[in-house]
MOPAC internal coordinates of N, CA, C and O (Angstrom, degrees):
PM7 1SCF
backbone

  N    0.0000 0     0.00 0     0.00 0    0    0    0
  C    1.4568 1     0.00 0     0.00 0    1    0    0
  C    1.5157 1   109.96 1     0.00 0    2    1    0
  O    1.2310 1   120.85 1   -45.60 1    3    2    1
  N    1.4118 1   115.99 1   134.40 1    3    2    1
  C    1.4887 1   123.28 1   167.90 1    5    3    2
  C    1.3229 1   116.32 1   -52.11 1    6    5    3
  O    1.2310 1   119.12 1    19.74 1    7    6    5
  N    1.0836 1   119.28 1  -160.26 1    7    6    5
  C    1.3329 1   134.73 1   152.38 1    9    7    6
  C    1.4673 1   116.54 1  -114.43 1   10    9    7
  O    1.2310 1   117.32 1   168.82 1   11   10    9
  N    1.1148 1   122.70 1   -11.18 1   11   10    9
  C    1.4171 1   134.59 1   175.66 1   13   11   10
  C    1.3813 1    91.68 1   -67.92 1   14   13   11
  O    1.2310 1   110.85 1    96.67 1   15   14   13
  N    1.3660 1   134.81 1   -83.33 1   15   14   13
  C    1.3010 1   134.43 1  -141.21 1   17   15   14
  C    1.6999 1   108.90 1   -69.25 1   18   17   15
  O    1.2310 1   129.34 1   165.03 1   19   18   17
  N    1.5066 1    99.60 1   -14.97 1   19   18   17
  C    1.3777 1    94.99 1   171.94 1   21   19   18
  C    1.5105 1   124.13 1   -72.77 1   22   21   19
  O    1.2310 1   133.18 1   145.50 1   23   22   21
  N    1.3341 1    92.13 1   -34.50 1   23   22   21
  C    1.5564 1   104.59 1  -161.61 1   25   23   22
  C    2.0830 1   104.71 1   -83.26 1   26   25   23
  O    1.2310 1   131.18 1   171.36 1   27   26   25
  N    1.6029 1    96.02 1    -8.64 1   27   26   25
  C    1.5518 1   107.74 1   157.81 1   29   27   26
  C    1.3277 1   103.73 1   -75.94 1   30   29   27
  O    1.2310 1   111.34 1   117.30 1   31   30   29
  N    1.1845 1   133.92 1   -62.70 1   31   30   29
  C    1.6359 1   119.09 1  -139.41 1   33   31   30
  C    1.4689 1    96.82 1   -68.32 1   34   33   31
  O    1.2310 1   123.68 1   131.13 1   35   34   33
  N    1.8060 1   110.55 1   -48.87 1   35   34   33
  C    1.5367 1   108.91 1  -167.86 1   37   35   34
  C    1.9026 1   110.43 1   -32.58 1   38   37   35
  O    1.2310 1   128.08 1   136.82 1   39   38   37
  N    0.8819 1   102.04 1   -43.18 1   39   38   37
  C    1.8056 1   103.74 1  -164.67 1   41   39   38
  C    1.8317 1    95.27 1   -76.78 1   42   41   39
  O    1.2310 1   119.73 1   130.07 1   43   42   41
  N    1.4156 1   118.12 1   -49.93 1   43   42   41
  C    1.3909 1   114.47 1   155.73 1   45   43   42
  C    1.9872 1   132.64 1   -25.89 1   46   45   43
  O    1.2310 1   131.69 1   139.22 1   47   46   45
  N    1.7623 1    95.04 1   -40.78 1   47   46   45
  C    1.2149 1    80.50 1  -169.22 1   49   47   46
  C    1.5887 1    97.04 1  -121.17 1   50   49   47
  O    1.2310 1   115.00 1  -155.06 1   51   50   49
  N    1.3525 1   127.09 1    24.94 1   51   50   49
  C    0.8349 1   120.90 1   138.17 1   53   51   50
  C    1.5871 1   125.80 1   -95.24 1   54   53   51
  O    1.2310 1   116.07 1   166.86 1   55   54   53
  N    1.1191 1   125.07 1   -13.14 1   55   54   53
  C    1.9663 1   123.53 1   150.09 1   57   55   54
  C    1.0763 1   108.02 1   -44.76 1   58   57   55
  O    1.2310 1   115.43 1   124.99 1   59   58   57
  N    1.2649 1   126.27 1   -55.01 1   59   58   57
  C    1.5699 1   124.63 1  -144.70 1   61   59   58
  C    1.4277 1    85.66 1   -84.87 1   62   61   59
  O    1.2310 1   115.12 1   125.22 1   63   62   61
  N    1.2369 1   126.87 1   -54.78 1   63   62   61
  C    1.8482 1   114.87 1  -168.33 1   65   63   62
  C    1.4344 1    95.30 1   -60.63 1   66   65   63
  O    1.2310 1   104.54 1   154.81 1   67   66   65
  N    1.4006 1   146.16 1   -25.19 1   67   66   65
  C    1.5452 1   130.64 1   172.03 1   69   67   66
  C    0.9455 1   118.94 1   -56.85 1   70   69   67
  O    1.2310 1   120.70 1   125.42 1   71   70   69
  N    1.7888 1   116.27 1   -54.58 1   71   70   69
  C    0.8871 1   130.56 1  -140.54 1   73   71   70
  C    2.3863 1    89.84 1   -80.79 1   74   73   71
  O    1.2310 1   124.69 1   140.52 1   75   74   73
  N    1.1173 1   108.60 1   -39.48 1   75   74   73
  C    1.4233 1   129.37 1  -166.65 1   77   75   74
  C    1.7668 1   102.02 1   -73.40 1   78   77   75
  O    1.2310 1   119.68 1   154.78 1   79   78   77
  N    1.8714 1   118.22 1   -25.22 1   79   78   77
  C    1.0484 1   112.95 1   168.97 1   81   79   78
  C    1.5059 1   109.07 1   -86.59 1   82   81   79
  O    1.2310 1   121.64 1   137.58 1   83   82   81
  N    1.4680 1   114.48 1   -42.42 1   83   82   81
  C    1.4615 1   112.53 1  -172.92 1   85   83   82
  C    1.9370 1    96.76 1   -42.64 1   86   85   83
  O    1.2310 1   123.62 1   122.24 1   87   86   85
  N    1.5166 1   110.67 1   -57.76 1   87   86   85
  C    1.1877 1   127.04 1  -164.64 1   89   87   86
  C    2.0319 1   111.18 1   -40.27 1   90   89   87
  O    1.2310 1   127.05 1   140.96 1   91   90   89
  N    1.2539 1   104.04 1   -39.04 1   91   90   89
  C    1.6030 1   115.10 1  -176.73 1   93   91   90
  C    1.5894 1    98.62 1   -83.14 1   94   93   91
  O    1.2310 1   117.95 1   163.67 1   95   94   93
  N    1.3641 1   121.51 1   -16.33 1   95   94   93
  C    1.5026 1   117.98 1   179.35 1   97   95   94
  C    1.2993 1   118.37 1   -60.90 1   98   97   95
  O    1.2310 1   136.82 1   133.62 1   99   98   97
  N    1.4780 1    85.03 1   -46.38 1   99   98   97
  C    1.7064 1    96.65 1  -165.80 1  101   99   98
  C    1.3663 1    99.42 1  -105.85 1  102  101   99
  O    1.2310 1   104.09 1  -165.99 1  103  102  101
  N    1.0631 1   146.93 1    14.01 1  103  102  101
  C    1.4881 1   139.82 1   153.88 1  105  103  102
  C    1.4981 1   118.87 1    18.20 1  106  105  103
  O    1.2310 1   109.59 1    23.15 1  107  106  105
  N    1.1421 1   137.12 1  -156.85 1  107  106  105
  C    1.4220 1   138.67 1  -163.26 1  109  107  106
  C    1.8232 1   116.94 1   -84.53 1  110  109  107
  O    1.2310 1   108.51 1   -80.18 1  111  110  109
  N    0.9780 1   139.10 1    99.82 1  111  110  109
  C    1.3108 1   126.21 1  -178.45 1  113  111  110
  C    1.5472 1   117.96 1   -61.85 1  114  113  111
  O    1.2310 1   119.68 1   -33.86 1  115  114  113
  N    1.2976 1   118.21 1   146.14 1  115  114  113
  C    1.3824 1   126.00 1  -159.61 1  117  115  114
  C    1.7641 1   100.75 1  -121.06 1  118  117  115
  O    1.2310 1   121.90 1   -56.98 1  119  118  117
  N    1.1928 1   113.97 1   123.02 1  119  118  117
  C    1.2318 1   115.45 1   170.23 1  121  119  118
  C    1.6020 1   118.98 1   -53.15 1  122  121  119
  O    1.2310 1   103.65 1   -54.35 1  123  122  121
  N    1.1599 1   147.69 1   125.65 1  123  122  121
  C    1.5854 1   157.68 1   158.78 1  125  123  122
  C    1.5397 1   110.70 1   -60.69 1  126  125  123
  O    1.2310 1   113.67 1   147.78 1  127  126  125
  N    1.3817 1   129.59 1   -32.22 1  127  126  125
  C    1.3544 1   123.59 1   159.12 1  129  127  126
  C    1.3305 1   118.91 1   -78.26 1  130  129  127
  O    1.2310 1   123.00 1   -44.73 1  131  130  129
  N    1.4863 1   111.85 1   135.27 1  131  130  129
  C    1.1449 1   124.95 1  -178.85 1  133  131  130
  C    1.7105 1   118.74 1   -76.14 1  134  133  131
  O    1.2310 1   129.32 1   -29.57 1  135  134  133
  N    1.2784 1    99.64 1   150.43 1  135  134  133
  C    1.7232 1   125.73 1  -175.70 1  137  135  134
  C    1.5573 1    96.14 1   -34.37 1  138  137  135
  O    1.2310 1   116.16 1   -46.39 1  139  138  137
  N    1.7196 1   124.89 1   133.61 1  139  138  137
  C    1.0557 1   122.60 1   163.95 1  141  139  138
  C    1.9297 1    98.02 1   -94.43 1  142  141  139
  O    1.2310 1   133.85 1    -0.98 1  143  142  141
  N    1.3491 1    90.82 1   179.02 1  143  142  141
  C    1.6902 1    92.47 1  -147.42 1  145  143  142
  C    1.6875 1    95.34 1   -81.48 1  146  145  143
  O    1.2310 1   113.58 1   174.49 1  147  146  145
  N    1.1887 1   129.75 1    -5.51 1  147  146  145
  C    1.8111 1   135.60 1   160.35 1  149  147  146
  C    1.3435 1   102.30 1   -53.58 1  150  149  147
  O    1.2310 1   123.21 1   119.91 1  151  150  149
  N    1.5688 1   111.44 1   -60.09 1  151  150  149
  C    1.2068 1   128.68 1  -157.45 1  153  151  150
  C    1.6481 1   108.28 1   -58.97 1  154  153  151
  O    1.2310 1   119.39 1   125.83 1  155  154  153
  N    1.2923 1   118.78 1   -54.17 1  155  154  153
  C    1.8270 1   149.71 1   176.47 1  157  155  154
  C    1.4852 1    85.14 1   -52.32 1  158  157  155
  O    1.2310 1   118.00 1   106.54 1  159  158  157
  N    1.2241 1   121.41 1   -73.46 1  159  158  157
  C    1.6206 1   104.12 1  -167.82 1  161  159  158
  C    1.7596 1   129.93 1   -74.94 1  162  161  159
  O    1.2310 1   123.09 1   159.57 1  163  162  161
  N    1.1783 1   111.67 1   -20.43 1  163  162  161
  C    1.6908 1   122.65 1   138.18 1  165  163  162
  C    1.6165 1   119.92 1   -50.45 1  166  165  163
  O    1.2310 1   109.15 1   134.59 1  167  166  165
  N    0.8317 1   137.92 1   -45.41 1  167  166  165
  C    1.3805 1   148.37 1   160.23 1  169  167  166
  C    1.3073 1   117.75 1   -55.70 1  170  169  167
  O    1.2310 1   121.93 1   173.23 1  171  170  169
  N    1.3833 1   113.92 1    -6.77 1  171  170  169
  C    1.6553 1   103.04 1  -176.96 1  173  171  170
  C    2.0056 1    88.70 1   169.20 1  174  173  171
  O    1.2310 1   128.78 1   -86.54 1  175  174  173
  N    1.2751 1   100.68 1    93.46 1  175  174  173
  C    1.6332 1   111.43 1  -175.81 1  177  175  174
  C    1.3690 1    93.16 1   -77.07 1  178  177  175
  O    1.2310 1   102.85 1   134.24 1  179  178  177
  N    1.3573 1   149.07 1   -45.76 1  179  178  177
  C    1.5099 1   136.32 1  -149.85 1  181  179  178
  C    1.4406 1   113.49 1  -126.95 1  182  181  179
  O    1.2310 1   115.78 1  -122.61 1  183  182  181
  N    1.0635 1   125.62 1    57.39 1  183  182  181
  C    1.6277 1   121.51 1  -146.47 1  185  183  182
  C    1.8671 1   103.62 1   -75.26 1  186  185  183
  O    1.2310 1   128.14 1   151.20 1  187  186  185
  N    1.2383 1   101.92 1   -28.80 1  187  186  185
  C    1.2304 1    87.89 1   158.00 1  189  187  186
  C    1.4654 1   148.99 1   -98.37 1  190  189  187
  O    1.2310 1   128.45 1  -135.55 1  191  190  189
  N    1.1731 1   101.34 1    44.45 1  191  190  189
  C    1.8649 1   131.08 1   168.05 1  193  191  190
  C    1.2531 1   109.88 1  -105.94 1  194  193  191
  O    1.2310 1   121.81 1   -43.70 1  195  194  193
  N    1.3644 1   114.14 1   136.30 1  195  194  193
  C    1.5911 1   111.40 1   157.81 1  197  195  194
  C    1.8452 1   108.84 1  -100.90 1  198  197  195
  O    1.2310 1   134.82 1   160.93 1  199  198  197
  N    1.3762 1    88.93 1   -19.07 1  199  198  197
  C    1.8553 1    89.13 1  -164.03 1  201  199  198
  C    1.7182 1    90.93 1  -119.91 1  202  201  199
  O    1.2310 1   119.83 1    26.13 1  203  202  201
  N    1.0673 1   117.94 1  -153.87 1  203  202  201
  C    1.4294 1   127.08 1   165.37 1  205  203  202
  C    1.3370 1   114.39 1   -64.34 1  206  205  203
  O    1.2310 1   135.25 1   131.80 1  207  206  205
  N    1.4903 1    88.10 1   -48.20 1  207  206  205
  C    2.2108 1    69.60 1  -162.60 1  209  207  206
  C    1.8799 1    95.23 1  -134.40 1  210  209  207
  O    1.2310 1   119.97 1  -155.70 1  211  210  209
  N    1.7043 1   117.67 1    24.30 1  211  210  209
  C    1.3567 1   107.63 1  -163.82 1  213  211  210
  C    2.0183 1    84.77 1  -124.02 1  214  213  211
  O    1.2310 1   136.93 1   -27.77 1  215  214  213
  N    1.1100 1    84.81 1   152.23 1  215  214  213
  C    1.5480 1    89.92 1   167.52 1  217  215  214
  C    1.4893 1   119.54 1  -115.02 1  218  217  215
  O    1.2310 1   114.56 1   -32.47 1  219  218  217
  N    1.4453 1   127.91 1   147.53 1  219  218  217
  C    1.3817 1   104.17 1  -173.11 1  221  219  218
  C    1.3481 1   138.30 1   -57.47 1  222  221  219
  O    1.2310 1   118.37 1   157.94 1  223  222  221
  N    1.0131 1   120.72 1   -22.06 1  223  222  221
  C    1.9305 1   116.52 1   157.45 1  225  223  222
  C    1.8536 1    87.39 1   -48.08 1  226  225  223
  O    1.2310 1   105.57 1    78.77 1  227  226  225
  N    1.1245 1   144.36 1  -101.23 1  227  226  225
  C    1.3243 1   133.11 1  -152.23 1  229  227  226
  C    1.1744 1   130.72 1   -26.67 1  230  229  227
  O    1.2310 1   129.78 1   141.95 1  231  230  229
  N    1.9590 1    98.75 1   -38.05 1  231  230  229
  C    1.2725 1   100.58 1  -164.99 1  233  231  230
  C    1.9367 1   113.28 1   -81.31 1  234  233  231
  O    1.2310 1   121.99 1   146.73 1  235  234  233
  N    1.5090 1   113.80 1   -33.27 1  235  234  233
  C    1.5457 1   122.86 1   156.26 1  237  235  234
  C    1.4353 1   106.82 1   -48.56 1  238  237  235
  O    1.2310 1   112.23 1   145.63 1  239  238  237
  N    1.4913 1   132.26 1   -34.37 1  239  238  237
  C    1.7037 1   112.11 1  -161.70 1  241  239  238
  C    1.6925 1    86.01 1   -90.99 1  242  241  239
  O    1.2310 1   115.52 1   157.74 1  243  242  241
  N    1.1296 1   126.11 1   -22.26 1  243  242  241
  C    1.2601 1   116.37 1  -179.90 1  245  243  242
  C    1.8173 1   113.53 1   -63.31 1  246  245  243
  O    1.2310 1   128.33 1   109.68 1  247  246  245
  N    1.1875 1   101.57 1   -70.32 1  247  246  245
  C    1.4878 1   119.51 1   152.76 1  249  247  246
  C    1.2647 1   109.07 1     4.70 1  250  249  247
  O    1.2310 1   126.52 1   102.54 1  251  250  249
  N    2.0926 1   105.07 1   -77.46 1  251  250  249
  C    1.5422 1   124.00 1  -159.67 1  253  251  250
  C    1.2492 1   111.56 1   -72.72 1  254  253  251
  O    1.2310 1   117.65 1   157.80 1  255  254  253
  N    1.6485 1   122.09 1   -22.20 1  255  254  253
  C    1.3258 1   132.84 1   167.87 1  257  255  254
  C    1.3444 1   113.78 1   -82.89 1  258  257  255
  O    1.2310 1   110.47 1   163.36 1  259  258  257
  N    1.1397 1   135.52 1   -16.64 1  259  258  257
  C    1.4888 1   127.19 1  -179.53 1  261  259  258
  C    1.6073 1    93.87 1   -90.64 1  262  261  259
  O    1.2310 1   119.75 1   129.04 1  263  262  261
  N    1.1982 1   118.08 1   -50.96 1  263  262  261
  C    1.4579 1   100.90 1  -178.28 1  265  263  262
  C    1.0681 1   135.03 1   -58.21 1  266  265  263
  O    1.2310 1   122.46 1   118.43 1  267  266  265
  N    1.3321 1   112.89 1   -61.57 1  267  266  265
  C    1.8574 1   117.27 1   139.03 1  269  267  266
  C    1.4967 1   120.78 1     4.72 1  270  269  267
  O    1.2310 1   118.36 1    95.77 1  271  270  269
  N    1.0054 1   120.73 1   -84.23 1  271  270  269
  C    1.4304 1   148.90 1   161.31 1  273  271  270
  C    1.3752 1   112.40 1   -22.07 1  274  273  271
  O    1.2310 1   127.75 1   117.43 1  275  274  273
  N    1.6735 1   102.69 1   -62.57 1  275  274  273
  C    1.4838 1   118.03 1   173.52 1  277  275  274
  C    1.7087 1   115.13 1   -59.43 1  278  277  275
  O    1.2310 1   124.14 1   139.05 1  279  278  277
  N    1.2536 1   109.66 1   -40.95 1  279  278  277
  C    1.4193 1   119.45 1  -167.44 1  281  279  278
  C    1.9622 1    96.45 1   -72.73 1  282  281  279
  O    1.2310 1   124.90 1   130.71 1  283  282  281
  N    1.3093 1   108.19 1   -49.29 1  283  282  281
  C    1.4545 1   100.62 1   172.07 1  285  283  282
  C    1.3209 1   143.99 1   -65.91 1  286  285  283
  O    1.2310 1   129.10 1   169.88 1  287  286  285
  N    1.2938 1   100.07 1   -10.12 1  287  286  285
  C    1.2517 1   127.95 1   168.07 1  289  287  286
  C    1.7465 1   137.99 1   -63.09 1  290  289  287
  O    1.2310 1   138.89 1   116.22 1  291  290  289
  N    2.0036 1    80.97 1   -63.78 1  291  290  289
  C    1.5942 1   117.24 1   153.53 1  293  291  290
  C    1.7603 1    96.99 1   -24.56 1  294  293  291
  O    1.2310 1   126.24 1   112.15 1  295  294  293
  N    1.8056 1   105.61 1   -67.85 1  295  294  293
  C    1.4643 1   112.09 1  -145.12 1  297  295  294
  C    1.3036 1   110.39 1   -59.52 1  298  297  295
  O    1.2310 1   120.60 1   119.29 1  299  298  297
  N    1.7889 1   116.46 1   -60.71 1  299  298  297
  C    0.9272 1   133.46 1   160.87 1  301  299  298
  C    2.5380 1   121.31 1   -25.77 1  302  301  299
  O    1.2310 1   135.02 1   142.00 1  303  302  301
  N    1.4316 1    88.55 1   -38.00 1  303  302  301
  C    1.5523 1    92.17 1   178.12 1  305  303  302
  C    1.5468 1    96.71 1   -71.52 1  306  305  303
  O    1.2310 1   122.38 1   132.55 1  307  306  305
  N    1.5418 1   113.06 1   -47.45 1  307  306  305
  C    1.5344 1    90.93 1  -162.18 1  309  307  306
  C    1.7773 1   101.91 1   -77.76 1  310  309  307
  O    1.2310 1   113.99 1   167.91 1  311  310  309
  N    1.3574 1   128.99 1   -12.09 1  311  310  309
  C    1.3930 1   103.23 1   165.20 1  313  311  310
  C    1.1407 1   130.53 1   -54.42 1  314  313  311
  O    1.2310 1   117.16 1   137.16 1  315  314  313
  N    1.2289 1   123.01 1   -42.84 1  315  314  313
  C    1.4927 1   151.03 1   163.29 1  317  315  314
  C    1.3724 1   100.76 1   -42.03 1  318  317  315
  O    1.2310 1   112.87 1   119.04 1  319  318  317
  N    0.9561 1   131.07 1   -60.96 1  319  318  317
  C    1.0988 1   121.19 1  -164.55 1  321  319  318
  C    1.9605 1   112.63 1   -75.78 1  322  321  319
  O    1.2310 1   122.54 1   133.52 1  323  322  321
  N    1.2025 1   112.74 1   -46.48 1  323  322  321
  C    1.5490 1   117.49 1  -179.96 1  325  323  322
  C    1.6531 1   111.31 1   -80.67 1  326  325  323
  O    1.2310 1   124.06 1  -165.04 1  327  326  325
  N    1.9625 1   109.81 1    14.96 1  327  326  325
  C    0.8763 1   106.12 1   161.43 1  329  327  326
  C    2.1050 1   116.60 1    75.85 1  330  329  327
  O    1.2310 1   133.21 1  -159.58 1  331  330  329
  N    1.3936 1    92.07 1    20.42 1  331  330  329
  C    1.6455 1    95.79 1   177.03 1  333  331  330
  C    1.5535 1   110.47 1  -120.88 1  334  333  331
  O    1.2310 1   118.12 1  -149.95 1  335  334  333
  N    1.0610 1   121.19 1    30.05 1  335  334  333
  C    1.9608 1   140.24 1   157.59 1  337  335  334
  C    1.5049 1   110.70 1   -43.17 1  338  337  335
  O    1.2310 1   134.83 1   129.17 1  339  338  337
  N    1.5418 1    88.91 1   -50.83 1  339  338  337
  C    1.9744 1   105.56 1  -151.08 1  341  339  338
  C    1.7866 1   102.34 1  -150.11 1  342  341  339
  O    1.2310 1   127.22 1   -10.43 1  343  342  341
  N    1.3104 1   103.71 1   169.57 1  343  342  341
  C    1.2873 1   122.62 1   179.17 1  345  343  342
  C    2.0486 1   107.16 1   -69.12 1  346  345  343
  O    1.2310 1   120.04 1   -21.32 1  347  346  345
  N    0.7460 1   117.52 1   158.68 1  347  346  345
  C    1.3636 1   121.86 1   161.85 1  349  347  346
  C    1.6155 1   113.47 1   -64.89 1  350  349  347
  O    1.2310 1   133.49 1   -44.15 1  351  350  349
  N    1.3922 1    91.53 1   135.85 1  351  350  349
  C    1.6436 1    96.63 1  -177.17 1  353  351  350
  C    1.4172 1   130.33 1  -103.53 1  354  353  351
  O    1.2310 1   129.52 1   179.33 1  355  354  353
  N    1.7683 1    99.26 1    -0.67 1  355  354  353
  C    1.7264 1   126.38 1   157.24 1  357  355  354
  C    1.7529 1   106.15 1   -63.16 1  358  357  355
  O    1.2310 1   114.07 1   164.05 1  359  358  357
  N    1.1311 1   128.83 1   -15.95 1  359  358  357
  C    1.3971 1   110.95 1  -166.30 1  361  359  358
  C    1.9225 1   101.36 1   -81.48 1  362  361  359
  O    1.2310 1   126.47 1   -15.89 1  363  362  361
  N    1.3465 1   105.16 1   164.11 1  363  362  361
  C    1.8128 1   115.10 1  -175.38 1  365  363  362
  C    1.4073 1    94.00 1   -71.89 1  366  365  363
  O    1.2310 1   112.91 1   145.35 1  367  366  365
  N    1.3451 1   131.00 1   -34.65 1  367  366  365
  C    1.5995 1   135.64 1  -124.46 1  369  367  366
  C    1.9898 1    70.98 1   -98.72 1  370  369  367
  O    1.2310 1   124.38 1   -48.90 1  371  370  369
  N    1.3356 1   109.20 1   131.10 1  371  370  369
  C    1.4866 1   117.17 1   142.62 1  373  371  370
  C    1.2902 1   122.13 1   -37.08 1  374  373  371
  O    1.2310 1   122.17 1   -36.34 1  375  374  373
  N    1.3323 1   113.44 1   143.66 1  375  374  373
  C    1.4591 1   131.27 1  -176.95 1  377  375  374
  C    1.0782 1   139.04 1  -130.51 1  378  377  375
  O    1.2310 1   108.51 1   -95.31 1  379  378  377
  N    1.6817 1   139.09 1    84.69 1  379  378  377
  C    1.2700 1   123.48 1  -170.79 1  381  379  378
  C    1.3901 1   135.07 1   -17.27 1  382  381  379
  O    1.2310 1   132.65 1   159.61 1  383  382  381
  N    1.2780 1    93.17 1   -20.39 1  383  382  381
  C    1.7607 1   109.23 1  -170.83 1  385  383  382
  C    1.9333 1   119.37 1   -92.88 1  386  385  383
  O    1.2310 1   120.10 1   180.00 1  387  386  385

């Protein structure tokens, strides 16, 4: 490498970082008048959906039922597991189980 081409880029790559900060300065301009009511409903066709086809009351009772569900579940595993489901199946005495 010369020294010429160096002593080009420096001024090169300091434009472009100006030019690339000026650029983030001024970012997108935002209109100050507010949405006319065409505009509001283009912007958001179904406002009362959160999902495809549930609205948020559905989507919380869904929520409150899966957890529910989950939490009873939980309980039921750890009976199962510490062995309190059913009677013991060592005893002589017959067992429904």
């Amino acid at each position: 490498m010369n020294s010429t081409s160096i002593i080009i880029r420096r001024p090169v790559r300091l434009s472009l970082l100006a030019v690339l900060a000026l650029s983030t300065l001024a970012g997108c301009a935002r209109k100050d008048e507010p949405l006319t009511r065409h505009e509001q409903v283009l912007s958001n066709l179904t406002p009362e959906l959160r999902t495809l086809y549930q609205r948020n009351v559905d989507v919380a009772n869904m929520f409150a039922h899966t957890d529910n569900t989950n939490k009873r579940a939980m309980y039921w595993d750890i009976y199962r597991a510490l062995y309190r489901d059913r009677p013991s199946r060592l005893h002589p005495i017959p067992r429904p189980y």
